[in-house]
C-alpha positions in Angstrom: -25.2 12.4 21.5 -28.1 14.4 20.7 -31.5 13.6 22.9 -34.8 12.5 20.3 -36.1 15.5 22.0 -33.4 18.0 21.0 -34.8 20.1 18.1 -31.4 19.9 16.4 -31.1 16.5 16.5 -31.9 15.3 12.6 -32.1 11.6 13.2 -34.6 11.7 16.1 -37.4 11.2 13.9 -36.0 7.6 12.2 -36.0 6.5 15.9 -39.5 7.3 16.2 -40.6 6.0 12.8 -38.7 2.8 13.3 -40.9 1.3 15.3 -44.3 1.8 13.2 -42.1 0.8 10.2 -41.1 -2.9 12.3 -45.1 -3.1 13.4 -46.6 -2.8 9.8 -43.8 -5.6 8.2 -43.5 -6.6 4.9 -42.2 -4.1 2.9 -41.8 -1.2 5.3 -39.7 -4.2 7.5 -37.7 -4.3 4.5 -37.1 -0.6 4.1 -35.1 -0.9 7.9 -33.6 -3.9 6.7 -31.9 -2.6 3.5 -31.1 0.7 5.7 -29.4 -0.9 8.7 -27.5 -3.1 5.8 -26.5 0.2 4.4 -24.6 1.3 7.3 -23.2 -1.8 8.0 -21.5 -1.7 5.0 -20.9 2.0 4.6 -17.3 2.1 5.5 -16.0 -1.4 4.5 -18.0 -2.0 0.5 -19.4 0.4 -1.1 -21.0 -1.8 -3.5 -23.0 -3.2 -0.8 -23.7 -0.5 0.7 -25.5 0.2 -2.4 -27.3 -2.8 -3.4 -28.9 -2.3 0.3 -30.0 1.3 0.2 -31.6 0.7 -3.5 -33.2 -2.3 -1.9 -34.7 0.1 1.0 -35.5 2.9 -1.3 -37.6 0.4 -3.6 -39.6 -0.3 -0.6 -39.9 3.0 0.6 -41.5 4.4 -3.4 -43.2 0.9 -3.4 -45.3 2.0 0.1 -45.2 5.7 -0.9 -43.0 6.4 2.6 -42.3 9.9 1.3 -39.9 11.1 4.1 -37.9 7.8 4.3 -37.7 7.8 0.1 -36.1 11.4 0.7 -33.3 10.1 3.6 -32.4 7.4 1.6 -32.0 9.3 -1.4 -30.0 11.7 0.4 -27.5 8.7 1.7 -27.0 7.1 -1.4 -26.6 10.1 -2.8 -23.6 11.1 0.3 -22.3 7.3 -0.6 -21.8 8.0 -4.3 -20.2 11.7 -3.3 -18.2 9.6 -1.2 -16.9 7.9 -3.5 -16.2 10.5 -5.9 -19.1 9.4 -8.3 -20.0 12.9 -9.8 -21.4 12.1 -12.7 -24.3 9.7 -10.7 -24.4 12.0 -8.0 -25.4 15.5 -10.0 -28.0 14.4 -12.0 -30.1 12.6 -9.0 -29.2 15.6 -6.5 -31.0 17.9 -9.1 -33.8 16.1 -9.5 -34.0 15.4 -5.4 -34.7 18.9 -5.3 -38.1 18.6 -6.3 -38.9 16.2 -3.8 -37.3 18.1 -1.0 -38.8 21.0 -1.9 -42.5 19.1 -1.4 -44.5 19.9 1.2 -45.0 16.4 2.5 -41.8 15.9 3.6 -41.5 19.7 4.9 -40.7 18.2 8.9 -38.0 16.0 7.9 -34.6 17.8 8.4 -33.0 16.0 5.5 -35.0 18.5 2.8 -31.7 21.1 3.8 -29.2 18.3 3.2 -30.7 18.0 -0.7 -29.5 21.3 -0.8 -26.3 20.6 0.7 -25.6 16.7 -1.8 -25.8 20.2 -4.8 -22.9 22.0 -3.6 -21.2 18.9 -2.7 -21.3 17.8 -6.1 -20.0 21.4 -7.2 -17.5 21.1 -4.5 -15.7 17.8 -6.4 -16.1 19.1 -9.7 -14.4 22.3 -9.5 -14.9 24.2 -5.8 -12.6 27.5 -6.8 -15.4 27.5 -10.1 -18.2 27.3 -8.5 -17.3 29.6 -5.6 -20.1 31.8 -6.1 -22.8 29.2 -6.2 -21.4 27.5 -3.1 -21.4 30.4 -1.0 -25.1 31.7 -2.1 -26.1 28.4 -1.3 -24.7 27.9 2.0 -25.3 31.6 3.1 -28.8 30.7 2.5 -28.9 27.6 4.1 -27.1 29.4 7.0 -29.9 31.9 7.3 -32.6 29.8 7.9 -31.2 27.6 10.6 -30.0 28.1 14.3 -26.3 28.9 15.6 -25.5 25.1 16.6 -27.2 22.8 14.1 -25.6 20.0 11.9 -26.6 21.3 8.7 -25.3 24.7 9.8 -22.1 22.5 9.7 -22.1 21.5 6.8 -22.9 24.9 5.1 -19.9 26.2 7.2 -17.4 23.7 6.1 -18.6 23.7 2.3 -17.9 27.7 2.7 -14.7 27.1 3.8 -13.9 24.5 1.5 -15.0 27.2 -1.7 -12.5 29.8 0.0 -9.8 27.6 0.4 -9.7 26.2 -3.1 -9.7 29.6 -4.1 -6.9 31.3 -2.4 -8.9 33.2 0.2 -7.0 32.4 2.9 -8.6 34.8 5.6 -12.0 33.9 4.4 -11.7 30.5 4.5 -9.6 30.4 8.1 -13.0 32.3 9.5 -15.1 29.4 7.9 -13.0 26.9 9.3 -12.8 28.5 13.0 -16.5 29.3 12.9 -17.6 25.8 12.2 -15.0 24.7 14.9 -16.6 27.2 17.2 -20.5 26.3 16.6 -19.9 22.4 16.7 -22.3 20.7 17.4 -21.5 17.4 17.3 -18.7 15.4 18.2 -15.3 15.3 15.8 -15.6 12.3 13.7 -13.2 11.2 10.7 -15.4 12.8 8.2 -15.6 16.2 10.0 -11.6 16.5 10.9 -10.6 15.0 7.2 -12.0 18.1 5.9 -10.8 20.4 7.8 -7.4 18.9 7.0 -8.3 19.2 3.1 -9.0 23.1 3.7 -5.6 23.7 5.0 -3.9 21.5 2.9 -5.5 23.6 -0.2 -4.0 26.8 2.0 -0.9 25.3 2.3 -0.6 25.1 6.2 0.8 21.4 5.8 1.5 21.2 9.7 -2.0 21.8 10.7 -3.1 19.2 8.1 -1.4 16.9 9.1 -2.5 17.3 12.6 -5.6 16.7 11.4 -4.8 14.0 9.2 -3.4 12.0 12.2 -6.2 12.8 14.4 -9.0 11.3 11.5 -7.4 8.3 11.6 -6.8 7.9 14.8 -10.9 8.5 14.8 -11.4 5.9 12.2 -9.1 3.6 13.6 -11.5 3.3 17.1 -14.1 3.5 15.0 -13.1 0.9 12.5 -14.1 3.0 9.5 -11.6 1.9 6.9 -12.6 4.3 4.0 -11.6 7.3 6.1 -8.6 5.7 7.1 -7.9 5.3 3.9 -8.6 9.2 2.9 -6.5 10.2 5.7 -3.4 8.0 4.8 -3.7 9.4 1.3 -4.1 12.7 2.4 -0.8 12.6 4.7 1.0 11.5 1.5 0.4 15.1 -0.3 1.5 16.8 3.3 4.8 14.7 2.8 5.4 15.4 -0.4 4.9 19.2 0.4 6.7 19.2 2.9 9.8 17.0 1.0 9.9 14.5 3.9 10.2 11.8 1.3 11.1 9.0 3.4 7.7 9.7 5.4 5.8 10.0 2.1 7.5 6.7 0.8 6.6 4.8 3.9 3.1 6.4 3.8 2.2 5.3 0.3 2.9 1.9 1.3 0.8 1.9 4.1 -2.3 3.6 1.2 -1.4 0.8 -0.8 -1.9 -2.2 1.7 -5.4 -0.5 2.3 -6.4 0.0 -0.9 -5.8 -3.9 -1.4 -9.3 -4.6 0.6 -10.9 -0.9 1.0 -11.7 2.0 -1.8 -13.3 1.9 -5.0 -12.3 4.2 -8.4 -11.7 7.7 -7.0 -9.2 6.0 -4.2 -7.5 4.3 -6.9 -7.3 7.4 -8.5 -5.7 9.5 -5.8 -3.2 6.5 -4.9 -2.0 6.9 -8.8 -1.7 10.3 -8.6 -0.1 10.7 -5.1 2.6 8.0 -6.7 3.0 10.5 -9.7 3.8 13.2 -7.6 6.0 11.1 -5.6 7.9 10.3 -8.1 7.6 13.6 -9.9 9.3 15.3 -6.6 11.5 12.4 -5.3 13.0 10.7 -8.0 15.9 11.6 -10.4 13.9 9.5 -12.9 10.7 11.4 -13.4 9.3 9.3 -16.7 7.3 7.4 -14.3 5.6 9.8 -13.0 3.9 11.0 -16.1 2.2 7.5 -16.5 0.7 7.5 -12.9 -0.2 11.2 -13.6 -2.1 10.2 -16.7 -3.7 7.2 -15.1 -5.1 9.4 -12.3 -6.5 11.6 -14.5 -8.6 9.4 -17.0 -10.2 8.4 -13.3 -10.6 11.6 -12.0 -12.5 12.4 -15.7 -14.4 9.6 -15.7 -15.8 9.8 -12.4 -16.4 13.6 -13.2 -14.0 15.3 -10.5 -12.5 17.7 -13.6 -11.0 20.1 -11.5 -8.4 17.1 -10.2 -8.6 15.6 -13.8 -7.4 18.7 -15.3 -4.8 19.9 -12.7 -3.2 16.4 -12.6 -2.8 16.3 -16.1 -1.3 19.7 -16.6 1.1 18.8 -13.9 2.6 15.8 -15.6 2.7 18.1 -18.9 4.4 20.6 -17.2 7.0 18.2 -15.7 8.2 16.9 -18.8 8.1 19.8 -20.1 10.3 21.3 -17.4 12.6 18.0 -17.4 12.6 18.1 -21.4 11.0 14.5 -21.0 9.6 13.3 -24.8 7.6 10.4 -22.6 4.5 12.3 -21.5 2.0 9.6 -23.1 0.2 11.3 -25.8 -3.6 11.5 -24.1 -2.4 13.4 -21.5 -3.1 17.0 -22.7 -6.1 15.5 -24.1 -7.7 14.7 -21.3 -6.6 18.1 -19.7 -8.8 19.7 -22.2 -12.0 17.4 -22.1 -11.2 17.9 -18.1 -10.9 22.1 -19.0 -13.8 21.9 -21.3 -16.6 21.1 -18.4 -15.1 23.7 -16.5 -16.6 26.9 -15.9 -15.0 30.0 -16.9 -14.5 31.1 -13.7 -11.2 28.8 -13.6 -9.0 31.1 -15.4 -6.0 29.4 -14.1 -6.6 26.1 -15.7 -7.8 28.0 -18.8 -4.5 29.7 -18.7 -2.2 26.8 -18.1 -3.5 24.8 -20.8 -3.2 27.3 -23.1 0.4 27.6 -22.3 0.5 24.3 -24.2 -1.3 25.9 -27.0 -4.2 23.2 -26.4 -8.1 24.3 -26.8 -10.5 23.6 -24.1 -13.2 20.3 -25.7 -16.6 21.5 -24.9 -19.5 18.8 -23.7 -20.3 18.2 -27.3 -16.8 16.6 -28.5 -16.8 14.1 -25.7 -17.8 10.3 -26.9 -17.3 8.5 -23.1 -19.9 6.3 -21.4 -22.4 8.3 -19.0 -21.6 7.1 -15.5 -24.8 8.2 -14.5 -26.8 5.8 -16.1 -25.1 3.3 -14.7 -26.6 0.8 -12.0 -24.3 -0.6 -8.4 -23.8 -4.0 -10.3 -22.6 -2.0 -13.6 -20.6 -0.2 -11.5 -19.1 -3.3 -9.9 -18.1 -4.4 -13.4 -16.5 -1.1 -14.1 -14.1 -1.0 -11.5 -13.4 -4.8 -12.2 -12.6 -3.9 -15.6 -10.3 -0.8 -14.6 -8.7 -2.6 -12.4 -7.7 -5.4 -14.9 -6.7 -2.4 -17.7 -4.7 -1.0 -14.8 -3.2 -4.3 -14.0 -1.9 -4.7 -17.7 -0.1 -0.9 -17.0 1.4 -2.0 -13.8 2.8 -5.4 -15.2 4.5 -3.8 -18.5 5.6 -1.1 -16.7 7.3 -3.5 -13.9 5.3 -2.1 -11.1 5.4 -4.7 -8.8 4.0 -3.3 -5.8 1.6 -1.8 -7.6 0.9 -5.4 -9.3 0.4 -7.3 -6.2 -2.6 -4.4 -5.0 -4.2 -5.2 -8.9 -4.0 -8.4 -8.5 -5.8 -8.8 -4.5 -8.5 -6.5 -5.3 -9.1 -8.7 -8.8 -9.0 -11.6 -6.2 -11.7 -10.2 -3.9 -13.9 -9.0 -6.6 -14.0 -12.6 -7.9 -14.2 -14.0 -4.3 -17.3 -11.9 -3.3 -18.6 -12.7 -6.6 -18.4 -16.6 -5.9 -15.8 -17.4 -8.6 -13.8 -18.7 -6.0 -10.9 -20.3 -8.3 -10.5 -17.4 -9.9 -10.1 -15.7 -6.5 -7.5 -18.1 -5.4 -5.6 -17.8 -8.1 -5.0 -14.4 -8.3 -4.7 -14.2 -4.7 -1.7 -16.8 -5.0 0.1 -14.4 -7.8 -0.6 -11.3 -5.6 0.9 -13.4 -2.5 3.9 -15.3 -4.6 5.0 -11.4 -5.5 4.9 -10.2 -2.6 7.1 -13.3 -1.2 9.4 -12.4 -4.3 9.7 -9.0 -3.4 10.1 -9.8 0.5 7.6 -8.0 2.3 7.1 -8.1 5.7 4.3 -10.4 7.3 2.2 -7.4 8.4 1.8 -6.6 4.3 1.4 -10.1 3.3 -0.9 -11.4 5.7 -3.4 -10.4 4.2 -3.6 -12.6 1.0 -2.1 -15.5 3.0 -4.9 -15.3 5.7 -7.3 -15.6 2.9 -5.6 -18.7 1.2 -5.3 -20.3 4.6 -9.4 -19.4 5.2 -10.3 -21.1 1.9 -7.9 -23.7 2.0 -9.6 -24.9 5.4 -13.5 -24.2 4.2 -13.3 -25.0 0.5 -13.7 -28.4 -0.7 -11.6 -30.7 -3.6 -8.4 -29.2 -2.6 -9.4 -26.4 -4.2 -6.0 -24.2 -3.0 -3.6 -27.4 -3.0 -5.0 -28.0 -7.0 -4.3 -24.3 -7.4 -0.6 -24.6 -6.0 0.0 -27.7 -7.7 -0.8 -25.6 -11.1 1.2 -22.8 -10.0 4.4 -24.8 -10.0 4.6 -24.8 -13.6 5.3 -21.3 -13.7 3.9 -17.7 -13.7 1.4 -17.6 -16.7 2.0 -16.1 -19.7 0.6 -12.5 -19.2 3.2 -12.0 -15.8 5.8 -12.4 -18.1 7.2 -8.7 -18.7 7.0 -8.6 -14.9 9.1 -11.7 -13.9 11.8 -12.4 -16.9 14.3 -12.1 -14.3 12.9 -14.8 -12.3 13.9 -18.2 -12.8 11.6 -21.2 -13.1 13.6 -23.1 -9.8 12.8 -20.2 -7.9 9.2 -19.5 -8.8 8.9 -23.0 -8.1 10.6 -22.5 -4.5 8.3 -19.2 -4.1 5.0 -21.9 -4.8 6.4 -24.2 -2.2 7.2 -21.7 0.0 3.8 -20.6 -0.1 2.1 -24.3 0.3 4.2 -24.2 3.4 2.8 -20.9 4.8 -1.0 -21.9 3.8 -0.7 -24.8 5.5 0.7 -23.0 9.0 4.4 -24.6 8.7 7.6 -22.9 8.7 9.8 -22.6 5.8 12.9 -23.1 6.2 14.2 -24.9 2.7 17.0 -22.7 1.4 16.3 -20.6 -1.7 17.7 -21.6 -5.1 21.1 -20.1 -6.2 20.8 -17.7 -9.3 22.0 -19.1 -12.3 23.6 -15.2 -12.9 27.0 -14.9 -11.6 26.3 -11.6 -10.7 23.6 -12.2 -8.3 25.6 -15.0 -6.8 28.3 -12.2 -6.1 25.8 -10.0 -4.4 24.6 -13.0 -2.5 28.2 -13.6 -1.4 29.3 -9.9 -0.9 26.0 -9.6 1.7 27.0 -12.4 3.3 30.4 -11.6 4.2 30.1 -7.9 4.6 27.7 -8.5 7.1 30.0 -10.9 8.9 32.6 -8.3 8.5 30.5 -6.0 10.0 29.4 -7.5 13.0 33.0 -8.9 14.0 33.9 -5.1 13.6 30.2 -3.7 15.5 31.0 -6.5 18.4 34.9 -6.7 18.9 35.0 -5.8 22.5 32.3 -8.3 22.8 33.6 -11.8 21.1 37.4 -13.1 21.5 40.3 -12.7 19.5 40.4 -16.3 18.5 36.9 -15.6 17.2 38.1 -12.8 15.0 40.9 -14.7 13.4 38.5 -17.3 13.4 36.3 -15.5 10.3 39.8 -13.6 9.0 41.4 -17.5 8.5 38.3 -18.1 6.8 38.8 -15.2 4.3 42.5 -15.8 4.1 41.8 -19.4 2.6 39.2 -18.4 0.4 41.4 -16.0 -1.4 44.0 -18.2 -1.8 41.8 -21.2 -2.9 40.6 -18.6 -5.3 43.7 -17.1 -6.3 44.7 -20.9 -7.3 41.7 -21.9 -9.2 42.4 -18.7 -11.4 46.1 -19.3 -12.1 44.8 -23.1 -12.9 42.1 -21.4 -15.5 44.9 -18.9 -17.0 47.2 -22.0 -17.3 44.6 -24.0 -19.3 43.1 -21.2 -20.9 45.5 -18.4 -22.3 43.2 -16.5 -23.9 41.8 -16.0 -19.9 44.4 -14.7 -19.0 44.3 -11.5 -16.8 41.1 -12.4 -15.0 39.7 -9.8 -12.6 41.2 -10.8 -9.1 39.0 -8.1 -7.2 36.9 -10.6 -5.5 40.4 -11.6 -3.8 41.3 -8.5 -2.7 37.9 -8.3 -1.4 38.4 -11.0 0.8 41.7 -10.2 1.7 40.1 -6.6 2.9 37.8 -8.1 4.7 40.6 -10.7 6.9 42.2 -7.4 7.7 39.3 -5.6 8.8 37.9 -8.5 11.1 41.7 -8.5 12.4 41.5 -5.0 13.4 43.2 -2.9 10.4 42.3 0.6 10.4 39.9 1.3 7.8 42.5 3.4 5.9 44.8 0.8 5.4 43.0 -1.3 4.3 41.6 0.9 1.8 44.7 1.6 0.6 45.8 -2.1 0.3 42.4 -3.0 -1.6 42.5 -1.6 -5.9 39.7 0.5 -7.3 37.0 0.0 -7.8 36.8 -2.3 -4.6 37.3 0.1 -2.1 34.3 1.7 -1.4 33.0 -1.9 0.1 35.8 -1.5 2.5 34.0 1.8 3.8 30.3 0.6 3.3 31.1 -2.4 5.4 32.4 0.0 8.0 29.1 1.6 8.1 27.5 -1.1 8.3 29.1 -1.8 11.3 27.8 1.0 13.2 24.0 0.2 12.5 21.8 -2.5 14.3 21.7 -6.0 12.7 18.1 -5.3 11.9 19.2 -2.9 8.9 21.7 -5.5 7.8 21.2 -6.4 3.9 18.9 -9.8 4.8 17.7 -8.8 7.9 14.8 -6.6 6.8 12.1 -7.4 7.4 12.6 -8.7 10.7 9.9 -12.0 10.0 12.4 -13.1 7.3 15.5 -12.0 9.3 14.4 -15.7 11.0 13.5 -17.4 7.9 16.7 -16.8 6.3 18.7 -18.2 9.7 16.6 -20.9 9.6 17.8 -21.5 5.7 21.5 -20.6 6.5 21.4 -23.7 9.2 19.3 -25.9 6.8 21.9 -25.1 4.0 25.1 -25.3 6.3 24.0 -28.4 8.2 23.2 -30.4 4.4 26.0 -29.6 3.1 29.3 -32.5 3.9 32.7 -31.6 3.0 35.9 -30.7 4.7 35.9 -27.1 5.4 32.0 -28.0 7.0 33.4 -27.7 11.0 34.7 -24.6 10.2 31.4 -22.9 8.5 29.2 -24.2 11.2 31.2 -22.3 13.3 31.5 -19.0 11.6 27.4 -19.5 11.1 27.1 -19.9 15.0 29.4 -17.1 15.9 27.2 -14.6 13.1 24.4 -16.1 15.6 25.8 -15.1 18.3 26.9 -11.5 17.0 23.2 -10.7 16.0 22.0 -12.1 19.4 23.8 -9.0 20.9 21.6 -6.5 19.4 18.3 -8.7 19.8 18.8 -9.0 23.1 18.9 -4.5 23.8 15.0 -5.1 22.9 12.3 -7.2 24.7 10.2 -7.6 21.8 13.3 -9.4 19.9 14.5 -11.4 22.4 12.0 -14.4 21.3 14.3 -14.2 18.2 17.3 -14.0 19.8 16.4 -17.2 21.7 16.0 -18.8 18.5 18.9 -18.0 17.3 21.0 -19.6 20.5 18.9 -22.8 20.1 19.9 -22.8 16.1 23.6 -22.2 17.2 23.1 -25.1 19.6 21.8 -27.2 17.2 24.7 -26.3 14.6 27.6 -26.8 17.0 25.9 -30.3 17.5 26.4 -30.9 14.0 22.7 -31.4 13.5 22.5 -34.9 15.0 19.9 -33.8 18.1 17.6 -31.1 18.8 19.3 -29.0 22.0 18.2 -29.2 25.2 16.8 -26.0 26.4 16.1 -24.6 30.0 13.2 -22.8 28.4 11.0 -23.6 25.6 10.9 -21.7 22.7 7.7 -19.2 21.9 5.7 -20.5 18.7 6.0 -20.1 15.8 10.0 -20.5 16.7 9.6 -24.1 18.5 8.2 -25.0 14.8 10.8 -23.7 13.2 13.6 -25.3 15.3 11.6 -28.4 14.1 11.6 -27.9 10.9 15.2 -26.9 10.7 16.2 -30.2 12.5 14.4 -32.6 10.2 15.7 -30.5 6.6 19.2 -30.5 8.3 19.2 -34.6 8.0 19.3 -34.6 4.1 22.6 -34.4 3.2 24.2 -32.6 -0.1 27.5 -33.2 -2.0 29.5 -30.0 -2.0 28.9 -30.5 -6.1 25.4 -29.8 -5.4 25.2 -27.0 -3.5 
């Protein structure tokens, strides 16, 4: 770090001023206040961030501090660039000019950066446009400062960042290598984010995502979520470049889960349009795409980033046209033309590709949209309330659930920081309820639930048990497109489930059984496949009589089956020639636990049944962990826990034999746990729940070492559900 006394040091005269400001008090006290507040909040809430610096730069014009009015006007304005926030940012940057031009303020170093907030503000509206204006600028700037000085950065990069949007790929590599060179600070997020930009825009995805990587692993030690954020979006487009769409897939998720608590507008822009692309590239089903395409664009337009608005909407033309797609939503080349229309001419090539769609530019003047510059931090704060709940609406009909449940927490926190704390929890409950549904793991849910469990321990009334209680009767009205498929029994389990979690106890009462035959076959394929599987993965490793133990199991099934359908033909004529595949599923799956070679017993098993045979057989060469069920790994326990609850309620003759095909599946996964140290507190778990079972439920095992927490809970729990008991009619 840079001495006070170093001449290029910019900040050293803040220090200095500091301490007069603290010694006069009142409102020059409050000018440090409303600064320091600003930078505590810089990288978490922007919103904040700005309610703080307006507060300091009202004190600052109030006791005519001059040189402080012009740094804080200079930050706000680097917050709102930040952000994306064009439209606010140009007009004040212009008219900073005047200020920084003044020659009051001539010793304060931040009269360059005024000049710098301009050709940032050129740089998100168009950068390949304004090319010319950027590099005059920063050339100028250049000349008037020394070799290794921060603002000398800063013109560097911004030179580089004009080159690289348009195509000069030598030019810009010199920019980038001579501000690498002439550092003269150290790397921080900011810094190596755009250097990962510039060679994303020349296409040298390796290198950016080397630097991608590196900004966050910057931001992580230096706990500066919004450049995490920009990072993990950033990697996203390298993915997709690079068609490593399992990365990008697993990537967007991680963007999504940050975006829940971190971001404003322009990331919720570039998450939409990341997913468009996604899909665009990934998926055979490219409809999709166009929505998310549009959706990014109207915020890239709105914020005034038209470059981005323009080039995101011609792509999702140009893929349905390319896909012959009629769904490409009918503002999209609209806004590709108010987005061309504020272009400069410069940017033949998106003059050139919206004409291919026989579209005319729409100058200034045929724009009717509100003026985001006028607008004030708590206006803002509205705004993006209101987008979010116009996006939410989108998500819901189009049966985007992920996308639903990040809609739905950031509503929640909006209310919650706004004091409208039932409306927080109840839209933190939908946004946690979904994300049960859909079975995430804990390390994407925790959020949500760590903020139920917060306010159900500080608020008063019951405030999240009244909530829950209301929940019970069902989604409300406006989730409906999302959930039809859900039944009321298991939204009701889903609400319980949740109470259980809020409160800190396991849960461990069994999930409801569809009422669609269909899902109850899927439930029962899963199940036995994976038992299949694991007597095939572990055959050296169990006994023979353990084998036939699962195949007798199969062999009666089919036959009690094969029974009850001759009885239905019988009494039911018109039945007659009910599919029997099921049967020769189960009579597959006896031969396979008995050692048949997969070929026979594809042979012996009709169409179109036979490809189970060979999944199960793959199945059986993978780690229980990527077993259907078993992913993610925190409900891998939950759903053994339910299995025991379920098997141990249930009384009726073939019960000693299902308790021990349940403890042998126990005893099967336990053999994979136990290759990792990490999973080993499971797979201790797992033998005290096969303990427990082969006791018939009746006491809790004795073990030589306790079991790690949560799973001493949860053995608990298991124990006191298992002593309900259930008539085979109602299970």
């Amino acid at each position: 770090m840079a001495s006070n006394n170093d001449p290029t040091n910019i900040w050293a005269w803040t220090h200095r001023d500091e301490k007069r400001l603290e010694q006069k008090g009142g409102q020059w006290q409050a000018i440090l206040d409303g600064y320091h507040d600003f930078w505590r909040n810089y990288h978490d809430d922007h919103i904040a961030a700005e309610l703080s610096i307006s507060q300091a730069l009202a004190a600052a014009r109030e006791t005519k501090e001059l040189k402080w009015e012009l740094l804080l006007r200079h930050w706000r304005l680097q917050l709102w660039l930040s952000q994306s926030q064009v439209k606010r940012a140009l007009p004040e940057a212009v008219d900073l000019l005047s200020l920084a031009t003044d020659t009051r303020v001539r010793e304060v170093p931040q009269r360059i950066c005024a000049y710098h907030d301009i050709v940032e503000c050129y740089i998100s509206m168009d950068a390949a446009g304004y090319y010319q204006e950027i590099v005059d600028n920063s050339q100028d700037v250049l000349s008037q400062l020394p070799q290794r000085h921060p603002c000398a950065t800063c013109a560097r990069s911004n030179l580089a960042r004009a080159a690289a949007a348009s195509h000069r790929s030598e030019e810009a590599e010199h920019w980038i290598n001579q501000t690498k060179a002439a550092l003269s600070e150290r790397r921080h997020p900011g810094l190596v984010i755009g250097f990962a930009e510039k060679y994303a825009l020349l296409g040298k995805w390796d290198e950016a995502e080397q630097n991608y990587l590196e900004a966050r692993n910057l931001a992580n030690t230096n706990k500066q979520a919004n450049y995490y954020l920009d990072a993990t979006l950033g990697l996203i487009h390298v993915y997709i470049a690079r068609k490593e769409y399992h990365r990008a897939f697993e990537t967007l998720n991680q963007a999504r889960q940050l975006l829940k608590s971190y971001g404003g507008s322009a990331s919720m822009a570039r998450l939409l349009d990341v997913e468009g692309r996604f899909i665009a590239a990934a998926a055979e089903d490219k409809d999709e795409a166009l929505n998310f395409l549009t959706r990014a664009a109207r915020f890239y337009l709105d914020l005034g980033c038209y470059r981005d608005a323009a080039d995101t909407a011609l792509y999702a033309a140009e893929v349905a046209r390319e896909h012959n797609l009629s769904s490409l939503p009918e503002e999209t080349l609209e806004l590709a033309a108010r987005a061309v229309g504020q272009l400069p001419r410069t940017s033949q090539d998106l003059y050139q590709r919206l004409a291919a769609f026989d579209v005319q530019p729409l100058s200034a003047e045929d724009l009717n949209s509100d003026d985001l510059a006028t607008l004030s931090a708590e206006e803002v704060d509205k705004k993006e309330l209101a987008e979010m709940e116009q996006l939410l609406q989108v998500h819901i009909a189009r049966q985007h659930f992920s996308d639903t449940c990040v809609a739905l927490f950031r509503i929640g926190r909006w209310y919650g920081n706004h004091d409208q704390m039932r409306a927080a929890i109840d839209y933190l409950l939908l946004s946690a309820a979904i994300e049960r549904l859909l079975k995430l793991s804990m390390n994407e849910r925790e959020e949500a639930l760590n903020i139920l469990q917060n306010l159900h321990k500080n608020l008063p009334d019951g405030a999240v048990a009244a909530a829950l209680s209301a929940s019970e009767d069902g989604p409300p009205s406006w989730l409906a497109p999302l959930l039809a498929d859900v039944s009321l029994d298991r939204w009701q389990w889903i609400i319980r489930a949740l109470r259980a979690e809020i409160a800190g106890e396991p849960v461990v009462e069994p999930e409801p059984e569809s009422n669609q035959s269909g899902q109850d076959f899927y439930s029962w394929l899963n199940h036995s496949g994976g038992m299949t599987g694991l007597i095939m993965r572990f055959r050296d490793k169990i006994t023979p009589e353990e084998c036939e133990q699962w195949a007798h199991t199969m062999d009666e099934s089919a036959v009690a089956m094969d029974a009850h359908i001759d009885k239905m033909e019988q009494e039911n004529p018109e039945l007659a020639g009910h599919d029997r595949g099921p049967i020769a599923i189960m009579r597959g799956f006896a031969a396979l636990a008995r050692g048949t070679s997969l070929a026979e017993v594809e042979a012996m098993v009709p169409e179109p049944y036979t490809p189970i045979m060979s999944q199960t057989a793959e199945l059986a060469v993978t780690p229980v962990w990527f077993h259907p069920g078993a992913s993610p790994i925190d409900f891998l326990v939950e759903q053994m826990a339910q299995k025991a609850v379920l098997a141990l309620q249930r009384h009726d003759p073939t019960r000693p034999q299902r308790l021990a095909n349940l403890a042998l599946r126990y005893k099967m996964m336990n053999f994979d746990l136990r290759q990792h140290e990490s999973l080993v507190p499971i797979a201790n778990f797992l033998d005290a729940l096969s303990a427990l079972i082969l006791a018939n439920g009746k006491e809790l095992p004795q073990l030589d070492q306790p079991l790690e927490a949560p799973f001493d809970a949860v053995l608990a729990a298991v124990y006191q559900s298992s002593q309900a008991t259930t008539s085979p009619e109602q299970v």
